[in-house]
Every structure is written in C-alpha cells, then in structure tokens.
C-alpha positions in Angstrom: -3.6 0.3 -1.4 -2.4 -2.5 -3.4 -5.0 -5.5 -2.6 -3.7 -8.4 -4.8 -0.1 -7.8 -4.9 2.6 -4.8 -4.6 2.4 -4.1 -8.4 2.0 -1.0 -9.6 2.2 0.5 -13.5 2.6 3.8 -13.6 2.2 6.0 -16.6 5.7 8.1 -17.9 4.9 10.9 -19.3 7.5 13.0 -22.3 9.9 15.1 -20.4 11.5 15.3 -17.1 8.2 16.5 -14.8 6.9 13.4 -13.9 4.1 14.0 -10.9 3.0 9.6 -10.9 6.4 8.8 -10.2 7.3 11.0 -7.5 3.7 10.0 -5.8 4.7 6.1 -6.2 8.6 6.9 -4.8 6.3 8.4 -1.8 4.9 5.1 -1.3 7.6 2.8 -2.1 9.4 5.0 0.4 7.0 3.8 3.1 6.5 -0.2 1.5 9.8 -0.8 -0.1 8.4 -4.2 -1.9 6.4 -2.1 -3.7 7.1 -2.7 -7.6 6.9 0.1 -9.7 7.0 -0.5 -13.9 7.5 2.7 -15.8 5.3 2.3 -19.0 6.2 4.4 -21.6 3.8 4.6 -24.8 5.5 5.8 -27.9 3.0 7.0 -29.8 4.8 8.9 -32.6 7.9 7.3 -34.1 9.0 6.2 -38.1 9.2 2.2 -39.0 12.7 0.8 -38.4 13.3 3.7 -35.4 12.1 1.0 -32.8 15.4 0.3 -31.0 17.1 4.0 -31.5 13.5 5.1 -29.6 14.1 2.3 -27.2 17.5 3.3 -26.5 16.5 7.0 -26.0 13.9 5.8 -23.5 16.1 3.6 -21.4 18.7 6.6 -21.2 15.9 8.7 -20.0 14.7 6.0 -17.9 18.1 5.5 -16.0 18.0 9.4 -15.3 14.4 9.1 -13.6 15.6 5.7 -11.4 18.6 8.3 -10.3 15.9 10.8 -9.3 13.7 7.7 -7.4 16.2 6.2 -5.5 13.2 5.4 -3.0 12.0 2.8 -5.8 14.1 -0.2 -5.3 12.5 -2.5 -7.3 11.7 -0.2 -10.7 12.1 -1.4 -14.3 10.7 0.3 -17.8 8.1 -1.3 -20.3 8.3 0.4 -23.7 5.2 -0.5 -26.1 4.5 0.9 -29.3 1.5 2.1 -30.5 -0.6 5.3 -31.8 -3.4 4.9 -29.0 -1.6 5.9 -25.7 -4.5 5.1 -23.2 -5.3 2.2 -25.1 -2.2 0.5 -24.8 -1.8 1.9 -20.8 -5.2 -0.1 -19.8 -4.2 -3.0 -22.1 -1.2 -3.5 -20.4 -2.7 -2.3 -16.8 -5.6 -5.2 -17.7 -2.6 -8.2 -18.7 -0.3 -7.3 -16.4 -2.1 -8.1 -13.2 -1.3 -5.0 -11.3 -2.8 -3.9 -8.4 -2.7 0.1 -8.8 -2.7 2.5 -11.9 -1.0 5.5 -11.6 -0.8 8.6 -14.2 -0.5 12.6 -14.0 -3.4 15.2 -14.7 -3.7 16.6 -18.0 -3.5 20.4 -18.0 -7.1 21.4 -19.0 -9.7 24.5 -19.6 -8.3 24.7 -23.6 -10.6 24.9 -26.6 -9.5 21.4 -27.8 -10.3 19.6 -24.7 -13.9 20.7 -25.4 -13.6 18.0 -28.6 -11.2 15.7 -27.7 -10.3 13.6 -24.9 -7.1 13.9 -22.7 -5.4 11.3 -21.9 -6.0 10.9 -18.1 -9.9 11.3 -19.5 -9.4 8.4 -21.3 -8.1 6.5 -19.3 -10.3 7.4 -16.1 -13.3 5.9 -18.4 -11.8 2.8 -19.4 -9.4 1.4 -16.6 -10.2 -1.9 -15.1 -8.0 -1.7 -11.7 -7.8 0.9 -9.3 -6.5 4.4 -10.8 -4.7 7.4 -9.3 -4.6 10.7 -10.8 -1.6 13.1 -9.7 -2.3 16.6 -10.5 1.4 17.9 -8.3 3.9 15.7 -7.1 4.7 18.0 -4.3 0.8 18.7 -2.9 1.1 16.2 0.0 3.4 18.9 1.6 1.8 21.7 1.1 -2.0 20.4 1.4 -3.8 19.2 4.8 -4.5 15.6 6.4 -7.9 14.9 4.7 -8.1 11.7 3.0 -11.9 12.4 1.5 -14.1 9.0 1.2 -16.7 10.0 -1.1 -19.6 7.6 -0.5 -22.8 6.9 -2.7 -25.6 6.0 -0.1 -28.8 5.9 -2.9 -30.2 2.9 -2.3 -31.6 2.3 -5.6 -27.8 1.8 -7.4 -25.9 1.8 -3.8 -22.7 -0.6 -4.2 -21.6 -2.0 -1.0 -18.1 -3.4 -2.0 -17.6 -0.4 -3.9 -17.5 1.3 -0.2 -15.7 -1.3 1.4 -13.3 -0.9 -1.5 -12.9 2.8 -1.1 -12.8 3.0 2.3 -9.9 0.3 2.9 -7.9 2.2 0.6 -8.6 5.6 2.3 -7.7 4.1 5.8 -4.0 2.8 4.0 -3.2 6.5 2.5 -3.9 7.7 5.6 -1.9 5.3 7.7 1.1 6.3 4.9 0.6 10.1 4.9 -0.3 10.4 8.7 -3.5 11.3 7.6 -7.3 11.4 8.6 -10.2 9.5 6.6 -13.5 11.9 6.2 -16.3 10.6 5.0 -18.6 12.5 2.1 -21.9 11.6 0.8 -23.5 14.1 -1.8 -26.9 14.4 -2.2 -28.1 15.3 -5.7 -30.7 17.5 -6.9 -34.0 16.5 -7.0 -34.0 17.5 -10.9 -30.6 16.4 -12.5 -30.6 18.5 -15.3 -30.8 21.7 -12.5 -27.1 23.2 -11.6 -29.4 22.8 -7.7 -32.0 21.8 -6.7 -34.2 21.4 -3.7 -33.7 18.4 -1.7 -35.7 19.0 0.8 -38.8 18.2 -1.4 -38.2 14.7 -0.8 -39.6 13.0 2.0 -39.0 9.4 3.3 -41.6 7.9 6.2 -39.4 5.9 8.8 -41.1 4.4 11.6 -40.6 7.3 13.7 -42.5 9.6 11.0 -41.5 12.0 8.2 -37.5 12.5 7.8 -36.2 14.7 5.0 -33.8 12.6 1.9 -31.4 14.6 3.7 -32.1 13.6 7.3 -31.7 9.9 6.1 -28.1 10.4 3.9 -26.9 11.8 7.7 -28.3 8.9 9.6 -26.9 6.5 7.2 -23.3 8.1 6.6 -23.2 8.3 10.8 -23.9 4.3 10.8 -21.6 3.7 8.6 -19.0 5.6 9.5 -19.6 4.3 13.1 -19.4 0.6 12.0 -15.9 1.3 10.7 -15.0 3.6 13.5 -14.5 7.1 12.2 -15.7 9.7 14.3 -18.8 11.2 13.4 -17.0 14.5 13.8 -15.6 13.6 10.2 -18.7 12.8 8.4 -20.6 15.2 6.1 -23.6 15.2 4.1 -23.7 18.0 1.2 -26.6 19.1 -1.3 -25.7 19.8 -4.8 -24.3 18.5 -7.6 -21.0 16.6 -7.1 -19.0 18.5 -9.1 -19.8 21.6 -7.2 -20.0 21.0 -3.5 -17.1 18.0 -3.4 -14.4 20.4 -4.6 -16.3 22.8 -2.2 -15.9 20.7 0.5 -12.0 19.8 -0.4 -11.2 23.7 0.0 -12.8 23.9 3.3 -10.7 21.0 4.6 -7.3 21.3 2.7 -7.8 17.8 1.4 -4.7 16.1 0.3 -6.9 13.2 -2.0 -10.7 12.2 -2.9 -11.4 8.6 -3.0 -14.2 8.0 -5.0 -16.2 5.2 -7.3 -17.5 6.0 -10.8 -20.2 3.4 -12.6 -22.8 4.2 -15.3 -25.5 3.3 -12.9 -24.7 5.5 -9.9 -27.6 7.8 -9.1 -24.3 9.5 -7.0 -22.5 10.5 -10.5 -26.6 11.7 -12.0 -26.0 12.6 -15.4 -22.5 13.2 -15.4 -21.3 9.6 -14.7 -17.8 9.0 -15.4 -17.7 12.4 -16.2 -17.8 13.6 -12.6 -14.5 12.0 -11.6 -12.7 14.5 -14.0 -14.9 17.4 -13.1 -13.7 16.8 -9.4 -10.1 16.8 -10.6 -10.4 19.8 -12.0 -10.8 21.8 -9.3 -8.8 20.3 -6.1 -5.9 20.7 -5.7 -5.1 17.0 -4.4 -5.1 13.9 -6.2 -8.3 11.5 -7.2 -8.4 8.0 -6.5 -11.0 5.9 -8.3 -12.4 2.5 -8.5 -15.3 1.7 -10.9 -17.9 -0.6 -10.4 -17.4 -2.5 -13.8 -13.9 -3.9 -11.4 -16.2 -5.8 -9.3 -17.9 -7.4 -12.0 
C-alpha cells in the first residue's frame, strides 16, 4: 500500500464515529511501523479560541488513541482553516505521505445536488493515493474481492496507472486474506446513452474481424496472465461504469474497488472524476483511487 514510506494522514472527522481510523488501526494491526497522523481541520471557530479548540481536540484525540490501541505510532495535526479539503490535500501534498485516508460523506440529499461534499472534494483534487471508507466494520461482513478496475482503451490507456493499481490490490489482499479480480468496463459506443451497443464496433486483427468486446477479453486475460491471476477472476462488462461496476461488486461481495480517475480516460467517458464517487455510492466496500495527474 504505502510505496514511499509507511506514512499515512488520515482525515478526523467531528464526533466519535470515525470509519478512516478504524480502516488504518486494521492495517497498522498487520504493519505495526505504519504511521498514522490524525488531521483534524477546524473549520469553524472565533479569533483568540485557537488553543481552547486545540485543547478540546487533543482531549478528543487521546480518547480515539485509547480506542486504536493497534496504532502504535499515532500523533494529531490540528490546522485551521475555513476550506476543510483544501487544507487536507495541502497538508496530504507537504507532508510526503504515502496514503490518504478519509470516510464517505452520507449522500442522495438536495444540497449535494449544489454543493460538493467533502470526500467529493477531495477525490478531485488529491495528489497521493486516496481511500474512501464508507463502514469501518464492512471488511467483516463483505466477501474476499479485492476489485482491480482496469482501463484497457488504447487511445488514453495508462500503463503505470495499472501497475500502480494492481500492486496495491495484491497488498490489501495479502492483508485481508483476500483475492485480486480484475475488471475492465467497456463503455458505450455513444457516451451520452445510459447503454449502448458495443458490439457495433469492430477491430480487424490478423486472424479477421473481433468484436471491441472480444479484444477488452483478450487483453484483460494477457494481462491478468502476465501478473499471474487466474483468468477465472477476470471480467469484461458493457455499460457505463457507474452502472455495471457496482453491479459487478454485488455479484461478488466485494470488500474494495481499486480504481484510477484522470480527465483523459476514455474508461471514466463523460463522467471523469465524477465516476469514482458515483461507484462509491453504491458498494458497499471501500474505493481506492490513484489519479493519473500523480504520475505526472
């Protein structure tokens, strides 16, 4: 999980239910060097309140290392400011930390129609690796899936993205006594259509006609046998992404969907960085996403 180092920031949010630091106890509880720094963004405070706030925060904090005793090495940052996931990928960005971690947003409100949730925010402006914890508990009660979700267009394909993705999916599966699956979604033919037909497309290989489909399942087999999954746990599914990779998460009681977001991705169509949220919506399990401006 953590490439550069065993840092990892972790979003607090107001009150006791805190679903990002029970998912990084889990993992301290199987890597014990892992750092964890509690960030807490006071966004709402009057001037000369600073170090009662702080005060309230660090008794709060004590409470939650109590909870975590799993966390040995766990410490707070407090920062002020009136942008919360502004100041979370600022300090994400200076900090040098190898893994973001922050809870869902409840959603489906009228507000959330006009303004952004946090999580939302944050999921479109991170610069390190991100994941989003809807229930602290759901590795219990969900399956072994670990869900690679793999963009195989070749006009925007991003290879490190993969190799990115897929090295993290093998590690939370090596932690959770899981198993990695491999998805790649192929869109409709028409972006703007809720489906579409996919089978309209044709590709000449040197062996004749095969369908856009036919080559997404010949390329998601070769990869996944170059990294050795079993082809048994590769899947190839036609629709729109926020559709059939929630679809696909139900049908194998996945416990987390690895996936990449970038502007450019032909996998994301018109709902880009959008998509990432759209998926969290509806699984039950957490996301975990690395964009392709963090290769840049």
């Amino acid at each position: 999980m953590a490439e550069r180092n065993n840092t990892f920031a972790v979003l607090l949010k107001p009150g006791e239910e805190q679903p990002a630091i029970g998912r990084a106890a889990q993992y301290a509880h199987f890597e014990p060097s892992i750092e964890v720094t509690a960030v807490r963004v006071v966004n709402n405070w009057r001037s000369g309140e600073e170090n009662a706030v702080t005060n309230k925060v660090k008794a709060d904090f004590e409470k939650l290392r109590r909870r975590y005793p799993a966390i040995l090495n766990f410490k707070l940052k407090v920062i002020f400011s009136k942008d919360v996931p502004e100041a979370f990928v600022k300090e994400c960005h200076d900090g040098g930390y190898a893994l973001a971690i922050i809870s869902a947003n409840r959603r489906n409100t009228i507000k959330d129609l006009f303004i952004s949730t946090i999580d939302s925010s944050i999921m479109k402006t991170i610069s390190i690796p991100l994941m989003v914890v809807k229930d602290e508990h759901s590795q219990s009660k969900l399956g072994r899936t670990i869900l690679l979700a793999v963009d195989f267009e070749e006009s925007s394909h991003l290879k490190i993205l993969d190799e990115k993705l897929l090295g993290a999916a093998v590690k939370f599966a090596e932690h959770f006594n899981g198993e990695v699956h491999i998805v790649n979604c192929v869109s409709p033919v028409n972006r703007g259509l809720m489906a579409g037909d996919t089978s309209l497309s044709k590709i000449i290989t040197g062996s004749g006609t095969m369908s856009r489909v036919g080559v997404h399942h010949r390329i998601v087999e070769e990869f996944a046998e170059e990294h050795n999954i079993p082809i048994a746990h590769t899947h190839v599914v036609e629709g729109r992404i926020d559709e059939e990779i929630p679809r696909l998460c139900e049908q194998l009681d996945a416990r987390m969907v690895c996936m990449s977001s970038s502007p450019r991705s032909s996998f994301f169509g018109t709902v880009n960085s959008s998509a990432c949220e759209l998926v969290l919506e509806q699984i039950r399990g957490d996301v975990f996403i690395v964009t392709a401006e963090q290769q840049a």
